[in-house]
C-alpha positions as CSV (number, residue, x, y, z in Angstrom):
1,X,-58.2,12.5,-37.4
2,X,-54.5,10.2,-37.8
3,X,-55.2,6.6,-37.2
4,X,-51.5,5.1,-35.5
5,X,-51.0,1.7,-34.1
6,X,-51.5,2.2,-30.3
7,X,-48.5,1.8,-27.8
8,X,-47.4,-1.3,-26.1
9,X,-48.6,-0.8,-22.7
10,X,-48.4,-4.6,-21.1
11,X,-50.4,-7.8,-21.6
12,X,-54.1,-7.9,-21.2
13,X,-53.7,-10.2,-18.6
14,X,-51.4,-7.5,-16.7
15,X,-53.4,-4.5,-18.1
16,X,-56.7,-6.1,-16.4
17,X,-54.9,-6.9,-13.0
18,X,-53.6,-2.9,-13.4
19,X,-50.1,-4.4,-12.6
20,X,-46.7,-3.7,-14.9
21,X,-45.7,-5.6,-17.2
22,X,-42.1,-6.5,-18.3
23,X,-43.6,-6.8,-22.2
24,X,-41.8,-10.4,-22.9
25,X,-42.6,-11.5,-26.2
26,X,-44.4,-13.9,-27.1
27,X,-46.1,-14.5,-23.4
28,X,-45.0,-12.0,-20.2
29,X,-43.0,-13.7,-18.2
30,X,-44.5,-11.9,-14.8
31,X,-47.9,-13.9,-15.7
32,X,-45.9,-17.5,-16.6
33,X,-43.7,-16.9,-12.9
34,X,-47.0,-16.4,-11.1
35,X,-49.0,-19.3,-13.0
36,X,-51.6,-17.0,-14.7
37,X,-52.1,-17.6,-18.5
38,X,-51.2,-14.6,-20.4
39,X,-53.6,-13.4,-22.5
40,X,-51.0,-12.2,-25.2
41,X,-50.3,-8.7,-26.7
42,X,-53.0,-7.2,-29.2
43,X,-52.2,-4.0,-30.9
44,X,-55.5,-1.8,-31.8
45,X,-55.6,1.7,-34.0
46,X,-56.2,4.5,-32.2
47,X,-57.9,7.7,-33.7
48,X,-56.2,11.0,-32.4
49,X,-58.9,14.2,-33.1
50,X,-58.2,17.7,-32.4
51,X,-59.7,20.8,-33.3
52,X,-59.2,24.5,-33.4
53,X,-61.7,24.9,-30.4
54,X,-59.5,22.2,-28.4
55,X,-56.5,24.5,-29.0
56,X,-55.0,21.4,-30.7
57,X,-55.3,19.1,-27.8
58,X,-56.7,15.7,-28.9
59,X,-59.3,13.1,-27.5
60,X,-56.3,11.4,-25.2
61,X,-54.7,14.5,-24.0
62,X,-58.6,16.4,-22.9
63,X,-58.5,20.4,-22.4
64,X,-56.8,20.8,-18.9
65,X,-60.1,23.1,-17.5
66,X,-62.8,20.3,-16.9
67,X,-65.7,20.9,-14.6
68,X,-64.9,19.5,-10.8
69,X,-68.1,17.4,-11.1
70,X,-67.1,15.7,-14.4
71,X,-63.4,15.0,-12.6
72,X,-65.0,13.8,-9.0
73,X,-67.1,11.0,-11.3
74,X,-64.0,10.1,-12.6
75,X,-62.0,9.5,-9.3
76,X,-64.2,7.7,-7.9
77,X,-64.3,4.9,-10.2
78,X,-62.1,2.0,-10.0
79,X,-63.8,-0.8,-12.3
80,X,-60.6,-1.7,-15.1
81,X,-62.8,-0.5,-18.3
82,X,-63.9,-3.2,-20.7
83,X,-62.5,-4.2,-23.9
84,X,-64.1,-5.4,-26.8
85,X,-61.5,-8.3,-28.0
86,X,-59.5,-9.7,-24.8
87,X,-61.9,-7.9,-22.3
88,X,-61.7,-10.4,-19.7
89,X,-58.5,-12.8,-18.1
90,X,-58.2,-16.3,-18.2
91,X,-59.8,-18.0,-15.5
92,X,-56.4,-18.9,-13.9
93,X,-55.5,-15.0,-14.2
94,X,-58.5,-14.6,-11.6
95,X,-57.9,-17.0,-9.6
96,X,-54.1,-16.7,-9.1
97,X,-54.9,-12.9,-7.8
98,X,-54.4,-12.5,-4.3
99,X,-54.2,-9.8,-2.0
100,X,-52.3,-9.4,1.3
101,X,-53.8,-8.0,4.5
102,X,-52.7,-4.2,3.7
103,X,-54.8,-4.3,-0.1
104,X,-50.9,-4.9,-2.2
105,X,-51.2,-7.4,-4.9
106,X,-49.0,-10.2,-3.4
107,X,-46.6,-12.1,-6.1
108,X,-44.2,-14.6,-4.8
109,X,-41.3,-16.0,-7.1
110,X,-38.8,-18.3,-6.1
111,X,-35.8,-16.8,-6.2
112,X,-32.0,-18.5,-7.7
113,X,-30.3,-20.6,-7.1
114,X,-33.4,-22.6,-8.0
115,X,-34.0,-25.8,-6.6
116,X,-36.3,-28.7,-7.2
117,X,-40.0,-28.7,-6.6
118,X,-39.7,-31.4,-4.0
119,X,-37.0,-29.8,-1.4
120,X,-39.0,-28.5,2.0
121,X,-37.7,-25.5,2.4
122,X,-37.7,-22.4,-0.5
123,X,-36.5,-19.1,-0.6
124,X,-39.1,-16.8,-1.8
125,X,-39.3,-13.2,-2.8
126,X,-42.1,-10.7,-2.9
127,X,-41.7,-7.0,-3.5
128,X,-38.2,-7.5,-2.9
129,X,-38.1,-8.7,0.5
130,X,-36.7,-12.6,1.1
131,X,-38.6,-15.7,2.7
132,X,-37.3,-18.9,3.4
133,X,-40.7,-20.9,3.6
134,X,-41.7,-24.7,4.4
135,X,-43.6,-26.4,2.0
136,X,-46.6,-28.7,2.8
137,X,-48.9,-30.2,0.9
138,X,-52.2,-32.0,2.2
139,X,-55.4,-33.7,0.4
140,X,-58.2,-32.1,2.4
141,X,-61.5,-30.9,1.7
142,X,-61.6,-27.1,1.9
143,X,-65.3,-25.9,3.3
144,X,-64.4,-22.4,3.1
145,X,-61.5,-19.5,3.2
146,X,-62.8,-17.1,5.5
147,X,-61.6,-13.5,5.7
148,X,-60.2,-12.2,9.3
149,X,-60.9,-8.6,10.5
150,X,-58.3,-5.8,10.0
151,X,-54.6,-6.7,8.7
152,X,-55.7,-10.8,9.8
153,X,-55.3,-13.0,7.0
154,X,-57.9,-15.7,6.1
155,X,-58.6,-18.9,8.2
156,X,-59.2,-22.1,6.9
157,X,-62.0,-25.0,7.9
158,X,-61.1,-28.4,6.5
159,X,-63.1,-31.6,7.3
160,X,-61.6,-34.0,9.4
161,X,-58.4,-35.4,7.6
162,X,-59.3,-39.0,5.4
163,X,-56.6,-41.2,3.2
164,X,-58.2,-41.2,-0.3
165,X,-58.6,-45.2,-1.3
166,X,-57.7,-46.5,-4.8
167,X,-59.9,-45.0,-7.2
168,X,-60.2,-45.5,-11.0
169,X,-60.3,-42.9,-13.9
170,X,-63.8,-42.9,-15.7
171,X,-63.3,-44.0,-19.4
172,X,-62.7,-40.9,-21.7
173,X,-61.3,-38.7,-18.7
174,X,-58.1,-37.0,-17.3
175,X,-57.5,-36.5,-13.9
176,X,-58.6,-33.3,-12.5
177,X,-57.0,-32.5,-9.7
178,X,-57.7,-28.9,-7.7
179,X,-55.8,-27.6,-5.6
180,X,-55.4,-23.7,-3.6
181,X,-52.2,-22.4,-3.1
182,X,-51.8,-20.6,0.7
183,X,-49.1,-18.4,2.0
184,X,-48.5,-17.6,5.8
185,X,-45.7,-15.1,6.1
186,X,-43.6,-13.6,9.3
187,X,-41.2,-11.2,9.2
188,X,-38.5,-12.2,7.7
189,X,-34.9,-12.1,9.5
190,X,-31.9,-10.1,8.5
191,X,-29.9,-13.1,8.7
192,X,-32.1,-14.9,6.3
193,X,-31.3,-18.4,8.0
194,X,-34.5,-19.0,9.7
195,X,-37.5,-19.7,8.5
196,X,-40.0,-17.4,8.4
197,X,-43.4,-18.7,6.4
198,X,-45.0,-21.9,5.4
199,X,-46.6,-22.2,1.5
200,X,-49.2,-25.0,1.5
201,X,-51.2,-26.8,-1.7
202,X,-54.4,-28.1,-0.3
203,X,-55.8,-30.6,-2.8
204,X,-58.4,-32.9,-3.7
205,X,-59.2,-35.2,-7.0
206,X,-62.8,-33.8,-8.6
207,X,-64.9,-36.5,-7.9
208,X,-66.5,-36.2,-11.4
209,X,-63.4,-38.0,-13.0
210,X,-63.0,-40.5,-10.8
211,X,-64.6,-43.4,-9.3
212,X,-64.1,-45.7,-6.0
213,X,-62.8,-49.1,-6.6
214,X,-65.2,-51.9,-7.1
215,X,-67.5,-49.7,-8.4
216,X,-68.6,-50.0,-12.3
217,X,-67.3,-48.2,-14.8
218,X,-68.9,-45.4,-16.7
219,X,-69.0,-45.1,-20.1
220,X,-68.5,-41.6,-21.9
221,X,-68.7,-40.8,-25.4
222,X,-66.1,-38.2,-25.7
223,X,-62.8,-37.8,-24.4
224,X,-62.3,-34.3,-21.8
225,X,-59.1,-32.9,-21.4
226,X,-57.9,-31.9,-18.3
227,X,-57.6,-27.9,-17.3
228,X,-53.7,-29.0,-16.7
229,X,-53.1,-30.7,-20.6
230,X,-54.9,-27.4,-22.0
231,X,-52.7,-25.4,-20.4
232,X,-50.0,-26.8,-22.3
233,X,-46.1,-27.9,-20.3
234,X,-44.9,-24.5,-20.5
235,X,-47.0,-22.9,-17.8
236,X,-45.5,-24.9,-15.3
237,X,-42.0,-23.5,-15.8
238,X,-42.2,-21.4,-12.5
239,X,-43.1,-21.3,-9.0
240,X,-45.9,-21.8,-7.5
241,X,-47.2,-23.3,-11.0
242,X,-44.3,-25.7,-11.2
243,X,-44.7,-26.7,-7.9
244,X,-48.5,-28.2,-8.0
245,X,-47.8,-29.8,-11.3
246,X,-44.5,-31.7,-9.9
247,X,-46.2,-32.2,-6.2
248,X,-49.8,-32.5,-6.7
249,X,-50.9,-33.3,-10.2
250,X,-47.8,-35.6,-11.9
251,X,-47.5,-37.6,-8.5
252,X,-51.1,-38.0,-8.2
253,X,-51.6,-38.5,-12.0
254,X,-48.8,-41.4,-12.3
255,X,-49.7,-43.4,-9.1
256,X,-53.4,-43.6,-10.8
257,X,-52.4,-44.2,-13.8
258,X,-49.8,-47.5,-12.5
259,X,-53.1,-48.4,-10.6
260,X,-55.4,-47.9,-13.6
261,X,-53.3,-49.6,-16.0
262,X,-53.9,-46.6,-18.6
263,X,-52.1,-44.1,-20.0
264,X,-51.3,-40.6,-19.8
265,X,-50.2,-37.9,-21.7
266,X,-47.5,-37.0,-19.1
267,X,-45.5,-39.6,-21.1
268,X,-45.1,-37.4,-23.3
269,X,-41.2,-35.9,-23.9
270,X,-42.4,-32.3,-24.1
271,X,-44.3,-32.9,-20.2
272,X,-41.2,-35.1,-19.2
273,X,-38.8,-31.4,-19.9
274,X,-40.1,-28.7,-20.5
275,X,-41.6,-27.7,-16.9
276,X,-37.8,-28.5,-15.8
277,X,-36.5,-25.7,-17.7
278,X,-35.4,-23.6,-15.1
279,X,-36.2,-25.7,-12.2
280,X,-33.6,-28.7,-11.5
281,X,-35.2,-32.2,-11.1
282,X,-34.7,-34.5,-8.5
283,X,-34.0,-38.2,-8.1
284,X,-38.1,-38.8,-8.0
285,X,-38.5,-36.9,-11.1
286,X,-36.1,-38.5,-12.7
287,X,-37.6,-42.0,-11.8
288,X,-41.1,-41.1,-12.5
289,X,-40.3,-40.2,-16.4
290,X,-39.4,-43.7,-16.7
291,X,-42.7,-44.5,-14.5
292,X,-44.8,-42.8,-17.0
293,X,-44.0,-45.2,-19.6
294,X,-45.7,-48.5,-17.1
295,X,-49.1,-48.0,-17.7
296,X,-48.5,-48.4,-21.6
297,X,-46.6,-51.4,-21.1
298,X,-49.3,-52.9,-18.5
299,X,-52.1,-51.9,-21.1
300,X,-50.7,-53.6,-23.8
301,X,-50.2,-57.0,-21.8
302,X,-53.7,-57.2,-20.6
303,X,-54.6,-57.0,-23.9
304,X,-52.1,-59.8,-25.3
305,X,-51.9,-62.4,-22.3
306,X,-55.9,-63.2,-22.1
307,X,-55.7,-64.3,-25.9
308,X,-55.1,-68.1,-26.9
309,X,-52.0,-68.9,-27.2
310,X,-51.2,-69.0,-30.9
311,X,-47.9,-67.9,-32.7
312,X,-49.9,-64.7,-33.6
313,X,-49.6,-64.0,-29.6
314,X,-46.1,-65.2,-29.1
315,X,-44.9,-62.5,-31.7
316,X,-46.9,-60.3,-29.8
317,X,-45.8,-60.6,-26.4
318,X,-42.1,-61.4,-27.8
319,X,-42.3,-58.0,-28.7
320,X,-43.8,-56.7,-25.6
321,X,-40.9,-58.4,-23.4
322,X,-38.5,-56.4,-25.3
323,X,-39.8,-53.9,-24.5
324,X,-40.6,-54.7,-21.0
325,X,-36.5,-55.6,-20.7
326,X,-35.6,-52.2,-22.0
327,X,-38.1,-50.5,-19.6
328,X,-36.5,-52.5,-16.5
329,X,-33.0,-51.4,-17.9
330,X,-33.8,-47.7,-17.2
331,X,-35.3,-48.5,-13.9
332,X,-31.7,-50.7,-13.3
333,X,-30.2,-47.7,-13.9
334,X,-31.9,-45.3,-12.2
335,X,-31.4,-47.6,-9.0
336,X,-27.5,-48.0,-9.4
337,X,-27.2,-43.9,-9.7
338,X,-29.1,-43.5,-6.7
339,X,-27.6,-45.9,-4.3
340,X,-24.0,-46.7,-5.4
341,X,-22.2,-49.6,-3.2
342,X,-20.0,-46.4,-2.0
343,X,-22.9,-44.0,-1.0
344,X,-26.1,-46.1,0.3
345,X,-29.0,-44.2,-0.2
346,X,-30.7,-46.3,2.5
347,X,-29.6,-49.0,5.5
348,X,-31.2,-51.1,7.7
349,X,-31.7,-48.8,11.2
350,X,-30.7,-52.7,13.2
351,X,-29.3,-52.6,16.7
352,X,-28.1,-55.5,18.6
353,X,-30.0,-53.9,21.9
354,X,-33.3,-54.8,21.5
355,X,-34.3,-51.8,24.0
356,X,-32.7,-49.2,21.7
357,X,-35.1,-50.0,18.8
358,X,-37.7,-47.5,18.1
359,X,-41.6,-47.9,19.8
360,X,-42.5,-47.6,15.5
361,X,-40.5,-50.4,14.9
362,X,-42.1,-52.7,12.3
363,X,-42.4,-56.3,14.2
364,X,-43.3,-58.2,11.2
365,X,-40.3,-57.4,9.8
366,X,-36.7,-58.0,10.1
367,X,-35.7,-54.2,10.8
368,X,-36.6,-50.6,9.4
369,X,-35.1,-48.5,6.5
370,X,-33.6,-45.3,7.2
371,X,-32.5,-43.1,4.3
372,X,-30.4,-40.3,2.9
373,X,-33.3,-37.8,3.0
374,X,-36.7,-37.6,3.0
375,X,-36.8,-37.4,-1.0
376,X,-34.4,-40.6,-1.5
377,X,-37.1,-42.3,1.1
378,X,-39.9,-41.5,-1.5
379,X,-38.1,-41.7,-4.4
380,X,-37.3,-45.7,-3.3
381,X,-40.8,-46.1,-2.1
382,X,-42.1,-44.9,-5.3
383,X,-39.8,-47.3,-7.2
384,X,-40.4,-50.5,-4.9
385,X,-44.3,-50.3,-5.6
386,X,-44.1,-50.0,-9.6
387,X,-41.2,-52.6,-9.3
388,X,-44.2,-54.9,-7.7
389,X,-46.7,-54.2,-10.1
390,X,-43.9,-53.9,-13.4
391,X,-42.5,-57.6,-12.4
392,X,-45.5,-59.4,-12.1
393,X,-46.6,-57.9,-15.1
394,X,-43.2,-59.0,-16.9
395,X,-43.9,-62.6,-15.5
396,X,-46.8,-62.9,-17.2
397,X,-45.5,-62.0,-20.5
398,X,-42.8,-64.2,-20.3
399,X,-45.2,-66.7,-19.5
400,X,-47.1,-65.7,-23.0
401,X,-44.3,-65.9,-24.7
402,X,-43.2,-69.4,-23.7
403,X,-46.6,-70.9,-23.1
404,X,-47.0,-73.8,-25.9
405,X,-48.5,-73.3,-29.4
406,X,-50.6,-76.4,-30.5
407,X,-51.4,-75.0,-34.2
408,X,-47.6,-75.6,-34.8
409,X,-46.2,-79.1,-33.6
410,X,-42.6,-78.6,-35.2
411,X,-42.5,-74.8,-33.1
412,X,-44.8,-75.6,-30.0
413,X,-42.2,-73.8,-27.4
414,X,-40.4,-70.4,-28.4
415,X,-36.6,-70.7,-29.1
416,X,-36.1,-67.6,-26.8
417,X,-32.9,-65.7,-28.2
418,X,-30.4,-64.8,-24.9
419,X,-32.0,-60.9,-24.5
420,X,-35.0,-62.5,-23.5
421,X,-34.0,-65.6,-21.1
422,X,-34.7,-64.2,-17.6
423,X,-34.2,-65.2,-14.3
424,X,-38.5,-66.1,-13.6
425,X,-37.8,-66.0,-9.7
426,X,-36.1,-62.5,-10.0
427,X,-39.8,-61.7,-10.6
428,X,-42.2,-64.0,-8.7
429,X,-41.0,-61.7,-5.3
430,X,-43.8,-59.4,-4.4
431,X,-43.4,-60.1,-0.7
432,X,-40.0,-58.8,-0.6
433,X,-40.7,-55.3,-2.1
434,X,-44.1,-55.2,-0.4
435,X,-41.9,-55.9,3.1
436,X,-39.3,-53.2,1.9
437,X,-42.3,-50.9,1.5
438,X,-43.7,-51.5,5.1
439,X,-40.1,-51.2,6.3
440,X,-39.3,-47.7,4.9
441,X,-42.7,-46.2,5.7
442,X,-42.0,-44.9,9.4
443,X,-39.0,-43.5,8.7
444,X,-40.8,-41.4,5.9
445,X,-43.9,-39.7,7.6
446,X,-41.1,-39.1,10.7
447,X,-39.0,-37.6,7.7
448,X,-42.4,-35.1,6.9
449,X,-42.6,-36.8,3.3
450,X,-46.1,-35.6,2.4
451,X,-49.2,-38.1,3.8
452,X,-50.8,-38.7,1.2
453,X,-47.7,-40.0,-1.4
454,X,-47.4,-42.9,0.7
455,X,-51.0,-43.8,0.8
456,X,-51.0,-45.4,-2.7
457,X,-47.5,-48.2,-1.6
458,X,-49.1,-48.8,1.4
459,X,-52.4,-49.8,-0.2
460,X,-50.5,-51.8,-3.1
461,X,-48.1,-54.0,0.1
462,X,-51.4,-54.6,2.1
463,X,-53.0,-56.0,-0.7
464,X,-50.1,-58.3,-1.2
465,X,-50.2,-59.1,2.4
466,X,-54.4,-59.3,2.0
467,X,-54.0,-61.9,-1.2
468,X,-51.0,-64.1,0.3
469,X,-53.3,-64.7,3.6
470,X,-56.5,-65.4,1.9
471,X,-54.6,-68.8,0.2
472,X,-52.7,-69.3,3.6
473,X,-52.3,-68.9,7.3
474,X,-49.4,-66.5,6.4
475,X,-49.1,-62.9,6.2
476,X,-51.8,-62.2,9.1
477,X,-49.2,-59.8,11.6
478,X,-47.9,-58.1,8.1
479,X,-51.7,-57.0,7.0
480,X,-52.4,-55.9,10.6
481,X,-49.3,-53.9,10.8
482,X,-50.3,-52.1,7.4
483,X,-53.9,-51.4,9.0
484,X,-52.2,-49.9,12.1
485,X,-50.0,-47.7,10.0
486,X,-52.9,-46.6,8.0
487,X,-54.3,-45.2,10.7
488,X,-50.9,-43.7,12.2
489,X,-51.4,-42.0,8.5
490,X,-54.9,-40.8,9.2
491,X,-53.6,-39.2,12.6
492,X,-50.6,-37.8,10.9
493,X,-53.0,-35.6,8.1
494,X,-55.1,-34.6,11.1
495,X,-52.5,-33.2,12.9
496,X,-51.3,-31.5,9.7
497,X,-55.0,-30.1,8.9
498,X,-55.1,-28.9,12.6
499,X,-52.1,-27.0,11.8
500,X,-53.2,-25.1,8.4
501,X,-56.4,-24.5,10.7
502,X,-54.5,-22.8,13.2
503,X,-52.6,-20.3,11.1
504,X,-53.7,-17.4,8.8
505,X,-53.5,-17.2,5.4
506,X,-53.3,-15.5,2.7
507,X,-54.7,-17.5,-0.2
508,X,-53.2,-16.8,-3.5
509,X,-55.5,-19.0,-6.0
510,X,-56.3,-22.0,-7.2
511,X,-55.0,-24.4,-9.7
């Protein structure tokens, strides 16, 4: 009996799922591409006996004469055998296995030159044929993923389409936010210039982290992480992983968290680069890693602006309008790279024939936007909302800061040094980028920008519109035009619902 190390024969991950392995050290990179968590490599000693009777053949290489019963038991069973350390995968191992319609384990990877998360259309590869697919992604409510009969793929049933409102993270929670990843493939053209498949995220929040507005909040007594923190920023490096953290979960997650006021750990540097290793970033991504840093800067003034005004608090929120001016000097910056006086990223669609102007046109408004792409569209809509909240947050603060102190008559008003002298009406303007919000919406859902991105601006301008009319007579036709485009929204996700349910699928996990 020699005890050796036993042979590198693939991840347990890829040794359970019976699949190759390439053997990248320190995690194989066939599980990080298809968003599985590798389970690592684990080297065990392996006891080789022989014996004179065996002829010198040992326990791994079995006397070639067996008994035809002994060798039928052994065909006929397909069950991947047990291990006593690693034995099972990860839980997103299991679910990230999918099957196609013939019984082949299907394994898409996006194939270079890479692009970023948010274009439309991808090129795809799986067992070395090419697809250019569509992406979509919807909020829905999957009831089930029903298996067709023969080579048919699975259908989907979805409950009827529903904007999510504005909801609130529980105290001590993360945002969970689920999502299954669905393929529907054709043959793919020898040309390779049509498309030819359509890769959907259906998603929803977990209601057990969140809670609808207006409603109280819970108090927990410890903190839970969310399955997407654990997994740590490297294993969304690759497609389709990359994809539902830049689409579904770090869209979703910042939007709540501007709403919520709280922060996140997505402000961290290492979840701000490392998914975007291989994967370029686009002119949203790039904006929300400044966005990430808003709800810290909105916590901290609740806390200081409610307090009496002492010089205590003016030191305070001195410091916080620094850093509220160096914040709004990335978001300056961000905006002149985008939409340089020689290359608009967005106009005003006007025409001097009143007949030529679309049946969508916004009448409370002086025209509509139109824009670059669909992703500029966003991108801007994105970063005219947190401009909303961010000013009238800064406002305040500045307001803190020069409020008078009565504990000291000979410094009752700040001396304000230059860097922090603002312009007060530059940010007492909510109308104007709530109206630039309504303005830009039609052309986006006409553009296919995902529903339910722009459910979160829209909310945010009609409650602009909703507080300027409950202190006046104005504002009425703006807050009934944002409650007809709300439900121009709710049609839009149906007919995008009706669509996933009138394809087959092939459903490759969930996240």
């Amino acid at each position: 009996m020699v005890g050796v190390p036993g042979k590198y024969k693939g991840c347990e991950t890829c040794r359970a799922r019976r699949v190759k392995c390439d053997n990248q050290r320190p995690k194989c990179k066939r599980c990080i591409d298809g968003g599985r968590e590798c389970a690592g490599y684990e080297r065990e000693r392996v006891f080789i006996m022989a014996t004179v009777d065996d002829a010198g053949r040992c326990s791994s290489h079995p006397p070639r004469h067996v008994s035809s019963s002994a060798s039928s038991s052994k065909k006929g069973k397909s069950v991947t055998p047990e291990r006593k350390k690693g034995k099972s995968t990860s839980s997103e191992a299991k679910k990230s296995k999918s099957t196609s319609p013939e019984g082949d384990v299907m394994e898409l990877a996006a194939i270079e030159p890479l692009a970023p998360a948010w274009d439309d259309l991808l090129f795809v590869e799986n067992k070395g044929v090419t697809y250019l697919v569509q992406m979509a992604v919807l909020q829905a409510n999957v009831q089930s993923i029903g298996k067709g009969k023969k080579k048919d793929n699975a259908k989907v049933a979805l409950t009827p389409y529903a904007p999510s409102g504005l909801y609130f993270l529980k105290k001590g929670r993360e945002l969970e936010v689920t999502a299954h990843s669905l393929v529907s493939l054709s043959s793919p053209d020898e040309d390779n210039g049509s498309l030819n498949g359509t890769f959907t995220f259906l998603f929803d929040h977990n209601s057990s982290f969140l809670q609808e507005a207006g409603q109280p909040t819970w108090e927990l007594n410890q903190d839970k992480l969310s399955r997407v923190r654990k997994a740590g920023p490297e294993s969304y490096q690759y497609f389709p992983a990359h994809h539902y953290f830049v689409r579904v979960y770090r869209q979703t997650a910042v939007m709540l968290a501007l709403i919520n006021k709280k922060t996140t750990f997505l402000s961290e540097e290492a979840w701000c680069t490392t998914p975007w290793e291989y994967h370029p970033k686009s002119v949203l991504d790039f904006l929300l890693d400044t966005l990430v840093l808003l709800p810290g800067v909105f916590s901290r003034a609740d806390l200081i602006t409610p307090k009496q005004a002492t010089l205590a608090r003016r030191l305070e929120a001195q410091e916080l309008l620094y850093d509220c001016l160096a914040v709004e000097s990335q978001l300056d910056g961000w905006y002149a790279t985008l939409n340089p006086a020689s290359d608009p990223a967005y106009w005003a669609a006007y025409s001097a024939d009143p007949s030529a102007l679309p049946a969508s046109q916004p009448l409370p408004f002086a025209d509509a936007f139109s824009f670059r792409d669909s992703t500029t569209a966003l991108a801007l809509i994105t970063y005219w909302t947190a401009t909303l909240l961010f000013r009238a947050t800064v406002d305040r603060v500045h307001a803190a800061v020069c409020a008078p102190v009565l504990e000291d008559f000979q410094n009752m008003y700040a001396d304000l040094s230059p860097t922090l002298q603002i312009d007060t009406n530059r940010y007492r303007r909510p109308r104007d980028y709530a109206a630039r919000i309504c303005r830009s919406l039609d052309f986006a859902q006409g553009a296919g920008v995902q529903v339910d991105a722009l459910v979160a601006p829209l909310a945010v301008a009609h409650g602009v519109f909703r507080e300027i009319n409950a202190v006046s007579a104005d504002g009425a036709l703006e807050k009934l035009w944002c409650e007809g485009f709300r439900e121009k929204l709710v049609s839009e996700g149906q007919r995008v619902a009706q669509a996933v349910m009138n394809q087959r699928w092939v459903d490759l996990g969930q996240f």
